[in-house]
matplotlib code that plots the C-alpha trace (Angstrom):
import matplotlib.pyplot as plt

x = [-26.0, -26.8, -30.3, -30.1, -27.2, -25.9, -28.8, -30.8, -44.7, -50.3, -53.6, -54.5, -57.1, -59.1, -58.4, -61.7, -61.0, -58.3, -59.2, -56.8, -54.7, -54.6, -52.0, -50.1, -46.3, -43.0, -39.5, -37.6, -33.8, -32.3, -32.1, -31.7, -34.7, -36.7, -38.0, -41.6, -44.4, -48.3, -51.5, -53.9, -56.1, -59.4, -62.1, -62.1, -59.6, -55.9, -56.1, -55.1, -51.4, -48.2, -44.6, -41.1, -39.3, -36.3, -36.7, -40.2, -43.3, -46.4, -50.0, -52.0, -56.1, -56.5, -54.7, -53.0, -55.6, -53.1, -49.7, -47.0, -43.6, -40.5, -38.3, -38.7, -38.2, -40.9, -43.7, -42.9, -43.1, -46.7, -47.6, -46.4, -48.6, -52.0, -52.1, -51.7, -55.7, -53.8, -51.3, -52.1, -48.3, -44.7, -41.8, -38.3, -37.8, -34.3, -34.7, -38.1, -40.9, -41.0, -43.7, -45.9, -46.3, -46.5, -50.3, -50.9, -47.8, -49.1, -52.0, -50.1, -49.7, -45.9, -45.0, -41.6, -38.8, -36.8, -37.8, -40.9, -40.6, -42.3, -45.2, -45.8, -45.7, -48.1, -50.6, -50.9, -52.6, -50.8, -51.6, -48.4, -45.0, -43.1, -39.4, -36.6, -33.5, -32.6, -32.5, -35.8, -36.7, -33.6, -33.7, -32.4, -35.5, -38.0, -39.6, -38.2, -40.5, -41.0, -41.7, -44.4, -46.1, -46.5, -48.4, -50.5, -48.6, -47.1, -44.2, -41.6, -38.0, -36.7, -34.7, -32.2, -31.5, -31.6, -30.6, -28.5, -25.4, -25.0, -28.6, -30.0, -32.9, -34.4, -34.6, -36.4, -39.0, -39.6, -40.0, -42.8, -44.3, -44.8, -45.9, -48.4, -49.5, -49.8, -52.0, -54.5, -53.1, -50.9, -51.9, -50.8, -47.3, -47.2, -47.6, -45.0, -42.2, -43.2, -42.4, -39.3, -38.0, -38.3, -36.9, -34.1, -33.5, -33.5, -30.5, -28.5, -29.2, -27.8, -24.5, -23.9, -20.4, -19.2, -16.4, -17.3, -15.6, -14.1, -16.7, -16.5, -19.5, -19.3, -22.2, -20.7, -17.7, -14.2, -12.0, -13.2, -15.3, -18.7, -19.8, -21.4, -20.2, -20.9, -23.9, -26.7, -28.8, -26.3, -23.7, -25.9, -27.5, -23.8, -23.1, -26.1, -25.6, -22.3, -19.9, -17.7, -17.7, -14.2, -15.5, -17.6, -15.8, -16.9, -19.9, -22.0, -25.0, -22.9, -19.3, -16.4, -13.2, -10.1, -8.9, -5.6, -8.2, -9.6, -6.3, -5.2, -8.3, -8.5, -12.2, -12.4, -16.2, -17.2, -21.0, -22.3, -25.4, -27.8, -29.6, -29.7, -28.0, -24.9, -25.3, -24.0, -21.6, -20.3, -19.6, -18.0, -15.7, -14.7, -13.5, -11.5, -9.8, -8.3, -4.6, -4.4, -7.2, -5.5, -4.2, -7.5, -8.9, -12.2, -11.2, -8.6, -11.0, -13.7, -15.8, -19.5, -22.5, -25.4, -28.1, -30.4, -30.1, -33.7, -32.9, -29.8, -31.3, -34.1, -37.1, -39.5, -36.6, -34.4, -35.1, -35.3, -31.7, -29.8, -31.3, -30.6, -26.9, -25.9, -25.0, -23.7, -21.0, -20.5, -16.8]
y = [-45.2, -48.7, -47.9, -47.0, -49.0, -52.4, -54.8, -49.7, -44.8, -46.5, -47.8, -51.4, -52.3, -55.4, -58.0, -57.8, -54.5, -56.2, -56.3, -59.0, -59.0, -61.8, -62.9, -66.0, -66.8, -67.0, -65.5, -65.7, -67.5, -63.9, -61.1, -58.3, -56.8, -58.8, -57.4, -57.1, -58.5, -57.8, -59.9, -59.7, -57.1, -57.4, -54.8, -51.7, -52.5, -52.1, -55.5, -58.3, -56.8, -59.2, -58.2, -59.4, -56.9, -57.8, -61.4, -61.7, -62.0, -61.0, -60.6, -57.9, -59.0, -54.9, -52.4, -52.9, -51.0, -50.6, -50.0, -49.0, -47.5, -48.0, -45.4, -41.1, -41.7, -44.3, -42.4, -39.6, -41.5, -42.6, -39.0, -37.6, -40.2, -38.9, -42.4, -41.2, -42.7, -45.8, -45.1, -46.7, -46.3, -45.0, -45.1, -43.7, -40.0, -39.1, -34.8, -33.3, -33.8, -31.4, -28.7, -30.1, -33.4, -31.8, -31.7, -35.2, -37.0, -35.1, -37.3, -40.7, -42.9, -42.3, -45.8, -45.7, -42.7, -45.8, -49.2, -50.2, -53.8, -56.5, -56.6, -53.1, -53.6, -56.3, -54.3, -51.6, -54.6, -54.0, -55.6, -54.4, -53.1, -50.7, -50.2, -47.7, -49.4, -53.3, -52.7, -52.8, -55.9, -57.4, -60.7, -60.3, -57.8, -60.7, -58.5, -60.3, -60.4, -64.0, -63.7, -60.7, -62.6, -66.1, -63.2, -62.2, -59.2, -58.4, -56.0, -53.9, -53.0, -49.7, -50.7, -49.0, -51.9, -55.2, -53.3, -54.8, -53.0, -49.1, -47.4, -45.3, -42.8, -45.5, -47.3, -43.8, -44.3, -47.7, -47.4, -44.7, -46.8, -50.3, -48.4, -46.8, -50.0, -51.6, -48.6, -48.5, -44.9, -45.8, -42.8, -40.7, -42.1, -41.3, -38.1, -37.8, -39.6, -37.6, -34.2, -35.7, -36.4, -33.4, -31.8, -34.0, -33.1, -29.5, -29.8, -31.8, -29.2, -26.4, -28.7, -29.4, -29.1, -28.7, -30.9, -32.4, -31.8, -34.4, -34.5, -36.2, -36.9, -36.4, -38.1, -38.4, -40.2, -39.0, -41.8, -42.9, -40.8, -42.5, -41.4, -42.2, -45.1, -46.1, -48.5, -46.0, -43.7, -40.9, -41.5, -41.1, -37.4, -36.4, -37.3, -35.5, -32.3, -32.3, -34.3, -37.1, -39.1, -40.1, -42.7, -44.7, -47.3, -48.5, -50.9, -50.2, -46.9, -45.8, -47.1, -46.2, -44.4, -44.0, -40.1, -40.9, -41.9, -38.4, -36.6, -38.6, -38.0, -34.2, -33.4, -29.7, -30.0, -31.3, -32.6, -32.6, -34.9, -33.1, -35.0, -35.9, -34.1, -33.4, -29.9, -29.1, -26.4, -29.1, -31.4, -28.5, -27.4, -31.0, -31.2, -27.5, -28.2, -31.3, -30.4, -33.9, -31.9, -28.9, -29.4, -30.9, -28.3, -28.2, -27.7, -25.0, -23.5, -24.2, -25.2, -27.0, -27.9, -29.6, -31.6, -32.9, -36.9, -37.6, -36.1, -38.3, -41.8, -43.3, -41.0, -38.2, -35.9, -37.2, -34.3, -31.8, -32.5, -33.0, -29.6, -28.2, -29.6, -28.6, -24.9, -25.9, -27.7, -25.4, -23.7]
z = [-134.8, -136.5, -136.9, -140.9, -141.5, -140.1, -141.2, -139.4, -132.2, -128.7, -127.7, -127.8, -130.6, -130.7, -133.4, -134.0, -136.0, -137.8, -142.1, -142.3, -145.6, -147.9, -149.2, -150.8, -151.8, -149.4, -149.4, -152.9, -152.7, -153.5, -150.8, -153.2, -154.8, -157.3, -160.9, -159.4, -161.2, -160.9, -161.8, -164.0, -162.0, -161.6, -164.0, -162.3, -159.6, -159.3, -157.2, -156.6, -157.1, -156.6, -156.1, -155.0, -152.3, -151.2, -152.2, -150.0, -152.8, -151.6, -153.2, -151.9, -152.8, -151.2, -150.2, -146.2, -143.6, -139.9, -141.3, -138.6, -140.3, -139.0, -140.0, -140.6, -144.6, -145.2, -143.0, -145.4, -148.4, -146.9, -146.3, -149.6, -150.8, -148.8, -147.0, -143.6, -142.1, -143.3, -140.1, -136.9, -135.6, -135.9, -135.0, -135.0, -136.0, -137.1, -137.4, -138.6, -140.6, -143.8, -142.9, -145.0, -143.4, -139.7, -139.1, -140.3, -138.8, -135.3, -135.7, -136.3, -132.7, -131.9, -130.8, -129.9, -129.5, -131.6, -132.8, -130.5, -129.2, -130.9, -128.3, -128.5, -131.9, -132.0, -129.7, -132.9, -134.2, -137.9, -140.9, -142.5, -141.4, -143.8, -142.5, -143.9, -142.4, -142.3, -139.1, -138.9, -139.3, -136.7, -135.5, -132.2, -131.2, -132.8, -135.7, -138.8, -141.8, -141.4, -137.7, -138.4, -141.1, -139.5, -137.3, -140.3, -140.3, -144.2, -144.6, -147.2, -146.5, -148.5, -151.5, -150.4, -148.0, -150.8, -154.5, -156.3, -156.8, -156.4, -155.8, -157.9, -159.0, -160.3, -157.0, -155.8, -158.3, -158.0, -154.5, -154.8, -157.7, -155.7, -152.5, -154.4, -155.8, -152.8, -151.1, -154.8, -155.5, -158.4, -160.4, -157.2, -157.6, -161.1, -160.7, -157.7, -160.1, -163.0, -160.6, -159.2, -162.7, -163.7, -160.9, -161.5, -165.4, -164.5, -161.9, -164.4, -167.2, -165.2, -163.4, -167.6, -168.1, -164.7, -162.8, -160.2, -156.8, -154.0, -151.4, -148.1, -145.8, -142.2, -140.3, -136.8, -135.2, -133.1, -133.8, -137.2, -139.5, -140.4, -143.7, -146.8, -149.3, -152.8, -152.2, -150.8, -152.5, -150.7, -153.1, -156.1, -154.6, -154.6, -158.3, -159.4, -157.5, -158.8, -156.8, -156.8, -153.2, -152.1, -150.5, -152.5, -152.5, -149.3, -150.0, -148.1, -147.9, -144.7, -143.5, -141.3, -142.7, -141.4, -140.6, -142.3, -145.7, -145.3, -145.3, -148.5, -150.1, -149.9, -150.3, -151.7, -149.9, -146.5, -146.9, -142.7, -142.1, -139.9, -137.1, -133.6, -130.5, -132.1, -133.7, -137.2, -135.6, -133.2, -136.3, -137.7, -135.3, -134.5, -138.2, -137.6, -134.4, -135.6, -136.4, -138.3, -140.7, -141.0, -144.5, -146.1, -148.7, -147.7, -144.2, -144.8, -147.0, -145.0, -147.0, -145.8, -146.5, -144.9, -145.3, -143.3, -142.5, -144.0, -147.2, -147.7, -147.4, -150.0, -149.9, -151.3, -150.6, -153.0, -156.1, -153.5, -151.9, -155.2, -156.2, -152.7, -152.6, -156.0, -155.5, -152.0, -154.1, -156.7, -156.9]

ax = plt.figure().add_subplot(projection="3d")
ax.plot(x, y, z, "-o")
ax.set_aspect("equal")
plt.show()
């Protein structure tokens, strides 16, 4: 479970066919996301590009040739974005790819069921590492950012994992923007945002006047409930389909809550993350056959929904799943 929230796939390929990846600066003093900044680039060429992720500034001279991703959203992200010959590995599927990105994610190396370790990592020969969860990047497993670059190996961490306060749509965009300058297809990204706005504005015009409902997020647990809190870009997909999260004041993308905090919070909807082995009518009937649940409106109403885990963390599935929640919440 602490893949996507506590801090959280393979043939060996010569260096020889390494494009190594220049690039200048160190870590900035602050771990959340910097403003991002790019150089002058060169006529004709969106390069050299510079910018500050998660207090790590890097200047890209071209765009990264073997990138690995660490993490189901961020190989999406590269997908959406047509960079998939740029894939030489990945790792760490949480449910499905969208039918769309099947074909070419069956092409990509699978490195690891999880997080590969380091050396099998290293035999991808990367020049950069792009990883969805902090927990990517862990100390303890030897694949910090500062370890893979004095390897020559640059890297990115989703946003979600250094913003600065609560994270937002914004964050979504920004996130699609800078990959997108870093891979050269900028004007690809634009377009994607541009969609995604507007898929956006067209959810909020029809919610317009509603009120929103309690909503609680069940992603797994027995004795404590682990759900969504106020930091992630979770908690921002459940304002704009309509909701208000009881618990976002946790600070953190995903915490544990207390059954008794349930009970006093009475969510009216019960929001089920689905992934993994545990089966969204197991999650379900957990919440039904607890007598200490018995008098919480959404489950004496029974009222669900679901959403798949990938759509509820920082990703190209962010319009979709506020525009896929929304009538899930309605009244």
């Amino acid at each position: 479970m602490s893949r996507r929230r506590s801090a959280p796939l393979t043939a060996l390929l010569t260096a020889a066919l390494l494009l190594p990846l220049a690039a200048c600066g160190a870590g900035g003093d602050s771990p959340a996301a910097g403003d991002g900044e790019e150089k002058a680039a060169r006529p004709g060429s969106s390069f050299p590009y510079t910018v500050d992720n998660c207090g790590v500034r890097t200047t890209f001279e071209q765009a990264p040739r073997r990138v690995v991703t660490m993490n189901q959203h961020v190989t999406e992200i590269m997908l959406e974005l047509g960079l998939e010959k740029s894939l030489v590995g990945t790792a760490y599927l949480d449910d499905k790819v969208l039918p769309e990105y099947a074909k070419a994610y069956g092409a990509i190396p699978v490195l690891a069921k999880e997080y590969p370790s380091k050396e099998k990592l290293l035999a991808a020969n990367p020049d950069f590492v792009y990883g969805g969860y902090a927990s990517a990047f862990e100390s303890k497993d030897g694949r910090t950012r500062e370890e893979l670059r004095k390897s020559g190996i640059e890297s990115r961490l989703n946003l979600e994992y250094c913003t600065k306060g609560r994270t937002s749509m914004d964050d979504v965009y920004r996130e699609i923007d800078e990959i997108g300058r870093t891979f050269g297809v900028g004007e690809r990204a634009g377009q994607w945002v541009a969609g995604a706005r507007a898929t956006v504005k067209r959810t909020e015009k029809e919610l317009k006047g509603s009120e929103p409902l309690p909503v609680f997020v069940y992603d797994s647990g027995d004795k404590t409930a682990f759900t969504v809190g106020g930091k992630g870009i979770g908690n921002e997909l459940i304002n704009r389909a309509g909701g208000r999260n009881v618990f976002a004041d946790i600070d953190k993308s995903f915490g544990d809550a207390t059954w008794e905090q349930v009970v006093a919070r009475k969510p009216e909807v019960i929001v089920i993350l689905d992934y993994g082995a545990t089966g969204v009518e197991q999650k379900k009937q957990r919440l039904l056959k607890d007598p200490a649940l018995r008098d919480v409106p959404a489950v004496r109403n029974k009222k669900f929904a679901v959403l798949p885990l990938s759509d509820a963390v920082l990703g190209v599935r962010a319009p979709d799943a506020i525009a896929k929640l929304a009538p899930q919440l309605a009244r």
